[in-house]
N, C-alpha and C positions, 0 to 999 in steps of 0.2 A: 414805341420808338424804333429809331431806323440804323442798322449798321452797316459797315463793311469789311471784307479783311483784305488787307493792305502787308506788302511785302518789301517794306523800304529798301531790303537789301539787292533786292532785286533793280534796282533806279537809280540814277545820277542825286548824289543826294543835292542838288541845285533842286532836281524838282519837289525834296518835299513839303517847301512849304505850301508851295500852287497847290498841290494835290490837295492838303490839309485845308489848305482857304476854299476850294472846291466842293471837300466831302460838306462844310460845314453848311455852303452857299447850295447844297442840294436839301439840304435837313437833316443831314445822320447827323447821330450821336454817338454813337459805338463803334471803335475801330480795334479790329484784333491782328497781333503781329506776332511773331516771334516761334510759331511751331515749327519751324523749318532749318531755326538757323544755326545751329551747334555749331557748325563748321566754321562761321564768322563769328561767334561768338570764342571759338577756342578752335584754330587754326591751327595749333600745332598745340601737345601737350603742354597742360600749365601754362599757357601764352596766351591771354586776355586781351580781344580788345572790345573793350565794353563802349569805347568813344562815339561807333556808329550808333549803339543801340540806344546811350544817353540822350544823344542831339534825334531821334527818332522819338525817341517818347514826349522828350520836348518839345520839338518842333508842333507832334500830332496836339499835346495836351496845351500849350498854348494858343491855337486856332480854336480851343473850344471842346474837341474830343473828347469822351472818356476812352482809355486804353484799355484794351481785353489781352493780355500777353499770356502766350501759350508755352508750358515748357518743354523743349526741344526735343522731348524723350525719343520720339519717333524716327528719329535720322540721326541717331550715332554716326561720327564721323568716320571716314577709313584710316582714318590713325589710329582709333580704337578697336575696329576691328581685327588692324592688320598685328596689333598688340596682344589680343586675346580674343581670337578667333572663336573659343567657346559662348561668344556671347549668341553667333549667329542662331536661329531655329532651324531645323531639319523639318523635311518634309512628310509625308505620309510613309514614303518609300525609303525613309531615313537617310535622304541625302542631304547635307549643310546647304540650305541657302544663301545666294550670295551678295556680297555688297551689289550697287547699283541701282535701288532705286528708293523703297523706303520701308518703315515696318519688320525691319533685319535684324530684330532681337527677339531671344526667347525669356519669357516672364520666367523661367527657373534660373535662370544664369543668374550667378551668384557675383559675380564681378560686374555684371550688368545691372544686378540691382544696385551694387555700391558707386557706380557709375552716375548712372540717374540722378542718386539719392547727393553724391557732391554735387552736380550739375543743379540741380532744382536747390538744391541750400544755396547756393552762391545766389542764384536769380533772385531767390525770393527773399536773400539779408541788402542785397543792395537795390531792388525795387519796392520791398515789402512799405516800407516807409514813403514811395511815393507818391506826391498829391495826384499825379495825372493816370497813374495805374488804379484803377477802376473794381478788377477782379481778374482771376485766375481761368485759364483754360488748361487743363493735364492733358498731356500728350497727342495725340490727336486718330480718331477715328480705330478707337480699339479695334480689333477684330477685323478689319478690313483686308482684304486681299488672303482672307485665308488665313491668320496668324495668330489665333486664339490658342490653336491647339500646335503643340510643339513634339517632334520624335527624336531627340537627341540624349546625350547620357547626363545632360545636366536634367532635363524634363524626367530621366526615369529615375535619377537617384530622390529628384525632390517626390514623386508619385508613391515611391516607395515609404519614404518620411510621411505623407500624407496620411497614406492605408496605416500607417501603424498607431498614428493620432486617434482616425476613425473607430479602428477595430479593437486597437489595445492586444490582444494576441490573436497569433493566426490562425489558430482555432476559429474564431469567430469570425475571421474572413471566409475560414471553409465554408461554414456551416454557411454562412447569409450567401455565400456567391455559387450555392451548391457543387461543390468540387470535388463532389465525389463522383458527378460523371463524368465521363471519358475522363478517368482518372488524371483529373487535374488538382489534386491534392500537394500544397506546398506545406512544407515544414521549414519555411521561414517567409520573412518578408523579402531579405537579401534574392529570393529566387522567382521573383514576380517581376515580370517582362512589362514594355509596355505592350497593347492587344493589336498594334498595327501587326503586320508580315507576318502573320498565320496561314498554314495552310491551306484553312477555311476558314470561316468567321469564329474569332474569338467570345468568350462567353460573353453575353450581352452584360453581365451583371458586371464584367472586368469594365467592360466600356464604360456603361455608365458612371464608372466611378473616375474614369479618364475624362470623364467629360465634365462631372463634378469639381474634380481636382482643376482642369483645367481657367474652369469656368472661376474658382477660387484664387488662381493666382492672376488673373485680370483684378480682380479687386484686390488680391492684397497689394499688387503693383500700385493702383491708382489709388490705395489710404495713405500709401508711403509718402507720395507726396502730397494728396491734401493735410497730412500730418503737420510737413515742415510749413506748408505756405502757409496753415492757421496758427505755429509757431513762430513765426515770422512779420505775417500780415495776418494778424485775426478780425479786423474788421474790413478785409476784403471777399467778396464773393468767389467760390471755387465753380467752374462750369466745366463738363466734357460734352465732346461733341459726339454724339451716338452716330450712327449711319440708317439708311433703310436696312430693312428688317435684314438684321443679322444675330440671330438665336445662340450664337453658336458660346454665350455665355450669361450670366441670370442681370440684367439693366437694374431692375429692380434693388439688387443685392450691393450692386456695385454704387447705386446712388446714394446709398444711407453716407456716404462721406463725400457728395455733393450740397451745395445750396441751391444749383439749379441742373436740368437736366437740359444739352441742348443736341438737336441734330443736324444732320443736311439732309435739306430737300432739294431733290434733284426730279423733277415729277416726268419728263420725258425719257431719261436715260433710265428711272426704275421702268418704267411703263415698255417698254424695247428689251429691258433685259429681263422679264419676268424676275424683281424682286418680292412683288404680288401676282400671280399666275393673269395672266390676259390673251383674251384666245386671238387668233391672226387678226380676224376682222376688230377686233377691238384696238390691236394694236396700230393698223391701219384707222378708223376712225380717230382715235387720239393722240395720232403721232406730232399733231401740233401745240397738245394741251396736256397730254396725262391723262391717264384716268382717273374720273371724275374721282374716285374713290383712295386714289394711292397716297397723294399727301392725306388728306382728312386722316386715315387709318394710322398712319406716323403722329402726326399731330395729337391722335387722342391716346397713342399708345405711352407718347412720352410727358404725357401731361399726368397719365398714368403713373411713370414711373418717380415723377416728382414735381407738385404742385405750380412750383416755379419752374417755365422751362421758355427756351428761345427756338428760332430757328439760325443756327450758328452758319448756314451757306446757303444763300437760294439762288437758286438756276436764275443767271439773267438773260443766256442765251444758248446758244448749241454749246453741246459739252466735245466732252473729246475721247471717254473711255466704253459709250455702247456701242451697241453691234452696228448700229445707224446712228446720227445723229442732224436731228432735222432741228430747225428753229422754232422758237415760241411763235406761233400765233400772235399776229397784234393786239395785243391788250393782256396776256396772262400770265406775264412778269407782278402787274399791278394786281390782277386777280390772283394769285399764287400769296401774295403778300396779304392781301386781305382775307384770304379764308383763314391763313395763319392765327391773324387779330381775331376773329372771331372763334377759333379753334379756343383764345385763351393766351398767345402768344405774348411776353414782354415786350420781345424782339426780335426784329427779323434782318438778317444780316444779308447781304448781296455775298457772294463771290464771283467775283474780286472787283477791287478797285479796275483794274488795268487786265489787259492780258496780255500775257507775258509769249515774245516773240521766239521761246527758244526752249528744248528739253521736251518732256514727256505731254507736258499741256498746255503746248503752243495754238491748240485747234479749240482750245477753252474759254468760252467769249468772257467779256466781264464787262464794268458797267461802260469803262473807256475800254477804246481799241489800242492795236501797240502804238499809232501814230501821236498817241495822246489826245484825239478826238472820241466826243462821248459818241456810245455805242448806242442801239435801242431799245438796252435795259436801262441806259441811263434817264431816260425822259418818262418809263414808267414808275420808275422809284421817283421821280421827280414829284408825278401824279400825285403817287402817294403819299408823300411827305407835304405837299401842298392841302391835300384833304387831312389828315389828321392835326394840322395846324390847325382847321377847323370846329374839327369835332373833338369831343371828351366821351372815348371808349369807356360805358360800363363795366361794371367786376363782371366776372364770370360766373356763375350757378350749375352747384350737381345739375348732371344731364338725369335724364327718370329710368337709362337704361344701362346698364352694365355687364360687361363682357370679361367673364374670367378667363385671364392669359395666363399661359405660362412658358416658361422657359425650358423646365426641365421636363417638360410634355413633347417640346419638338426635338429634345433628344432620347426620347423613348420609345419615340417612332421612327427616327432615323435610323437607331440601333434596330430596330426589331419590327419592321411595320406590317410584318405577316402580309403585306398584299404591295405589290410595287406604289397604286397609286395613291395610298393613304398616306397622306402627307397633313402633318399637324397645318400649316400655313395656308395651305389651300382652305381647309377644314374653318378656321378662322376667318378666311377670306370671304366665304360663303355667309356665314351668318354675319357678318360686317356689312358686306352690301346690299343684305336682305333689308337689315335694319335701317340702311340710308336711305334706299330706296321708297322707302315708309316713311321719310321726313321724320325719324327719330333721332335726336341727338345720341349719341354714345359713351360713357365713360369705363374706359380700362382699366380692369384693379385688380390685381395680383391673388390667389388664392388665398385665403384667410384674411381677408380683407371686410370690412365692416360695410355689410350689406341693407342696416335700415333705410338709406334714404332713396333706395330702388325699389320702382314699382315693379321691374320687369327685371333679372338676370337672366343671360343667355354663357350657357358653361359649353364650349366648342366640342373639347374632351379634357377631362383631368383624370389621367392613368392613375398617377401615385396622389392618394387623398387623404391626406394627415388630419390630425384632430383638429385644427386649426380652422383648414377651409370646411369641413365638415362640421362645425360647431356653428361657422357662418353664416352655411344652407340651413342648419337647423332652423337659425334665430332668424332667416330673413324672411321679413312679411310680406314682401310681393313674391311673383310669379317667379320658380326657377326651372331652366331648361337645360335639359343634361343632354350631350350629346352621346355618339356612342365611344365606348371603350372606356368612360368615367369608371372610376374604381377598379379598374384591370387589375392591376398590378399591383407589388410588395415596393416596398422602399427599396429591396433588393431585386427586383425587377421580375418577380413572382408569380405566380399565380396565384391570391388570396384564398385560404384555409374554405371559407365559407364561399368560394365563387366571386369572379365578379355579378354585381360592383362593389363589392367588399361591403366596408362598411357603410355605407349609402345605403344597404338593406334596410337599416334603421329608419330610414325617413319613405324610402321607395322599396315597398316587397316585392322584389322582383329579382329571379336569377339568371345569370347566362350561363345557359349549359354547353355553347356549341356555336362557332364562331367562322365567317366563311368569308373571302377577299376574292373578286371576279376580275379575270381579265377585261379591258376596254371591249361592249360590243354582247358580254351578256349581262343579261339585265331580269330583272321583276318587276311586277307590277303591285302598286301599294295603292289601296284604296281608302280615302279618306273625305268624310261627309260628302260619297257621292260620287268622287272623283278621282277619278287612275292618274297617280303618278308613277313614271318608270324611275327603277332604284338601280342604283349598281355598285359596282366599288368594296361595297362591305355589306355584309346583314349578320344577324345574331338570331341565335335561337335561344326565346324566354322561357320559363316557367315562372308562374305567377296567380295567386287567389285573384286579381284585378283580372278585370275585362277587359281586353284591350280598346283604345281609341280609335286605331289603327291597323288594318291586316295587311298579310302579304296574301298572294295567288293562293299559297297554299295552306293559308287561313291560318297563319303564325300570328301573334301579336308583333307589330311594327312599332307602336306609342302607344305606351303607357301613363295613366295618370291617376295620382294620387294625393286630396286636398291640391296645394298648387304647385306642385311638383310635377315634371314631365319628366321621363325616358324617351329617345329617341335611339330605337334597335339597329339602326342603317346608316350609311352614309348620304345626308340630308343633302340635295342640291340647291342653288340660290332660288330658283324657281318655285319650290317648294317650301322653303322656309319661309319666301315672302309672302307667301298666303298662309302658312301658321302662323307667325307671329304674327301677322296682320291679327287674325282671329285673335291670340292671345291678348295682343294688345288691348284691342277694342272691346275684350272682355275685362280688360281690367281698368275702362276708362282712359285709357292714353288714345290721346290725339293725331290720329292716323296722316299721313298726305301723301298717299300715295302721289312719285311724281313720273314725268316723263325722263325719258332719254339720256341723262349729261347735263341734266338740272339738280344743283343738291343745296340743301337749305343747312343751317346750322343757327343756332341762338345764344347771344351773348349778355346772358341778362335781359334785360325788355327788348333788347336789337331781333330785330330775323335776320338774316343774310340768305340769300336766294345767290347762285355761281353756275353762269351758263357754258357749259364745258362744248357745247354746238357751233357750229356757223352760223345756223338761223336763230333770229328773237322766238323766244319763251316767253309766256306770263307768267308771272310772278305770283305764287299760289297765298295772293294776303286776303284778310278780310276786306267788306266792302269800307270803305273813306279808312283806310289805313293813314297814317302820316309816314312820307318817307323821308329816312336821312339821308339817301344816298340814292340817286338812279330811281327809277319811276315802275310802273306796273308790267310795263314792257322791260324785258332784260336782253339789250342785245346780246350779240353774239361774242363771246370772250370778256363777256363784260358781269356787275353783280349791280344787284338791288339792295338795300338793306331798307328798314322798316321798323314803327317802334308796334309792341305789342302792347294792346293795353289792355 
């Protein structure tokens, strides 16, 4: 199904029911309002007026709509601000952030969470009960613009409260955060800072636990109120809308009090602002379209994080917040929307109805223009909603391949990356589009995650590797690939007693005795079955009863392998990986396809979907006399194929 988000307050309320007879008379189904509006909804303390937002849900839900209402959390008003100033977040540099745009609260403010928490009971007792409100959106776009992590004295008193939960006394914070170097020994918790405006860099074990804690109070924020709306309305669905890849707190964690996980895909403005690494020319080739790989990677990450998921805002047209912002390519609004479906998608939502002629995202296309004329995302959602009138999407099915994520991996290397360019995301990035490349579908699943029904895991790095994700690699019967820096580290950010990769020794005999990060520019050569590939960025030095698979120049072991378990000693480029995993694959029976250029396949059940991210037509890599649902063996440009498998 088809959405969009719609901002009544924004509009002459004459036009909403045209708009509503409109969305309906295009195909949506799903319209979501209301994250933006505190200000209208309570214009001055205790002064209600709920009139617009009654005749809004009415209006949408008698044209047919379901409604998706979001609660306002995000934009606390400047009466509340100007009330109790502490609610603001401080920066890195500890200065209060200020009213004026959005996202101006810290998850520790204590008058901010009782804020919310009236704000969200009020909505959810006088809509929880009604028939045109559909389900639940919280807050909107955690973590965005930088607002996860907070430096202010409401954030240290509650970090402090945290550590003493964790530790129980402070004793046991010495010992686990070793403070007894540079004599950083506290004898309370009352005397524990936060680790911004140090000197020099604060103990990494202080960080991580700032980031822990941090990442903690995003979810208890967001249980607080899936609490009351399932108090309220328990047989409506609760939804948050994630962002491109933004780490900077555990999705996974936060979803356990979701029903569905949703994001925004915005696939030109991630591709321009490297929220996935893209090198100039890439950026330049797919400044009309995305890179072929940025949505797909969101897509499978959040489908990951929870079975049920939508895409809650897709690009209909130039946006307004990247470094550049160029227009979709004709045709890849409607492609954008279909690899979603194929991804596995519920729904896929437009933003916005309209674009709105005034304020920070006046340069923000939507499906209409401000004159009230449809725009050119209008006629491909049109497309689209015409074709699925047609056809009946298959379920979905586990993909054969698996990518263990994590969260508290790209803060382990934030804190501590030992070499500028090891970067968890990149590292991911890499084995991602090896794997697309390869015409492999992908499925992402959190460490400790139930690995029988993968033929193939690919593990990017997992530093800190609990009994959990290490019981999983035990039991899992396909092929698993570790990359490097797996097992590094202590829960307290350590060096493990027995070396890495700690306890992964059990499964993989192998040690790191001695660890080395290059500037851009020097580099080794790793030879395998035959062939020199250049390595840079990191390598490890092993010891090990195993013979290596893999050497460096100076005849180190590079890859290791043991039964079907891999070690990979280096930082593995895209290049390289797609010819090992190719081999691995094809060693274990998966159906390779290798493809071209800005061609990428995805499978939805017996569907293929073939998505030409080019200018020129691609063929479509199907068997001979395929039956096609959709588009033919030829795949123009900006255009898909789909296909049934039989």
């Amino acid at each position: 199904m088809l959405g969009v988000c719609y901002y009544p307050e924004h509009w002459p309320r004459e036009r909403w029911a045209e708009d509503a007879r409109r969305m309906r008379a295009l195909g949506l189904t799903y319209v979501r309002i209301g994250e933006f509006a505190w200000s209208a909804i309570e214009p001055d303390p205790g002064r209600f007026t709920w009139d617009w937002l009654d005749a809004a849900i009415e209006t949408l839900g008698e044209a047919g709509l379901k409604v998706v209402l979001g609660t306002p959390t995000a934009t606390p008003p400047k009466w509340l601000i100007d009330q109790h100033p502490d609610i603001l977040a401080y920066d890195i540099q500890g200065r209060p952030r200020k009213f004026g745009s959005r996202r101006h609260y810290s998850f520790s403010s204590r008058v901010y969470l009782e804020e919310a928490r009236r704000i969200v009971t009020l909505l959810a007792q006088r809509y929880g009960p009604n028939p045109f409100v559909a389900g639940w959106q919280t807050d909107n776009e955690y973590g965005c613009h930088d607002t996860t992590r907070s430096y202010g004295p409401e954030d240290l008193r509650a970090f402090r409260l945290w550590l003493q939960a964790r530790y129980g006394s402070i004793e046991a914070l010495n010992q686990a955060w070793g403070n007894v170097f540079w004599s950083m020994t506290y004898r309370a918790f009352g005397e524990i800072d936060l680790p911004n405006q140090t000197v020099t860099e604060a103990n990494p074990a202080h960080w991580l636990d700032f980031y822990r804690f941090s990442s903690d109070q995003v979810a208890a924020f967001n249980r607080m109120q899936a609490e009351i709306l399932r108090q309220y309305a328990p047989e409506k669905f609760i939804v948050h809308n994630f962002m491109g890849y933004t780490p900077d707190f555990d999705h996974f964690k936060l979803a356990q009090d979701l029903d569905i996980a949703g994001w925004d895909s915005y696939p030109l403005g991630f591709t321009d602002m490297d929220v996935l690494p893209c090198t100039a020319e890439e950026k330049l080739r797919y400044a009309h379209t995305g890179h072929p790989d940025m949505a797909a990677f969101h897509h499978d990450l959040y489908r990951g994080v929870k079975p049920r998921w939508w895409v809650m805002e897709q690009q209909p047209g130039p946006v307004n917040w990247a470094h550049h912002n160029p227009s979709p390519a004709p045709g890849m609004v409607r492609l954008w929307t279909w690899e979603a479906l194929a991804h596995g998608a519920e729904v896929v939502s437009y933003f916005r109805w309209r674009q709105f002629p005034q304020a920070q995202e006046q340069f923000h296309a939507g499906l209409n223009r401000p004159d009230f004329e449809p725009d050119l995302g209008f006629f491909e959602a049109q497309q689209v909603a015409q074709e699925l009138s047609r056809l009946s999407l298959p379920q979905s099915s586990p993909a054969p391949v698996a990518l263990v994520f994590d969260y508290e991996a790209d803060w382990v290397f934030r804190i501590q990356p030992q070499g500028q360019e090891f970067v968890y995301r990149d590292l991911v990035w890499h084995f991602y589009q090896a794997l697309r490349s390869l015409g492999l579908d992908v499925d992402v699943v959190p460490p400790g995650a139930d690995l029988h029904p993968y033929r193939l895991v690919v593990v990017p790095s997992l530093p800190i590797l609990r009994k959990a994700a290490l019981q999983a690699f035990k039991e899992a019967p396909g092929a698993v690939v570790f990359g490097p820096r797996t097992g590094s580290k202590t829960e307290a950010l350590g060096i493990p007693a027995q070396l890495p990769p700690g306890a992964l020794q059990a499964l993989l005999p192998l040690k790191v005795t001695r660890v080395e990060s290059w500037r851009p520019g020097l580099s080794e050569t790793l030879t395998w079955q035959g062939q020199s590939w250049p390595v840079g960025v990191w390598k490890e030095w092993i010891e090990s009863s195993l013979t290596p698979v893999a050497t460096f120049a100076d005849g180190r072991g590079a890859i290791y392998q043991h039964h079907h378990r891999h070690y990979l000693a280096f930082w593995p480029g895209r290049e390289f990986l797609q010819s090992y995993l190719a081999e691995v694959a094809q060693s274990l029976g998966l159906p390779i396809q290798p493809l071209p250029e800005g061609l990428r396949m995805r499978r939805r059940g017996p569907w293929v979907f073939a998505f030409n991210y080019t200018d020129r037509p691609q063929t479509a890599p199907t068997p001979q006399g395929a039956r096609f649902v959709l588009g033919g063996p030829t795949v123009a440009p900006y255009d898909l194929s789909i296909w049934v498998e039989e």
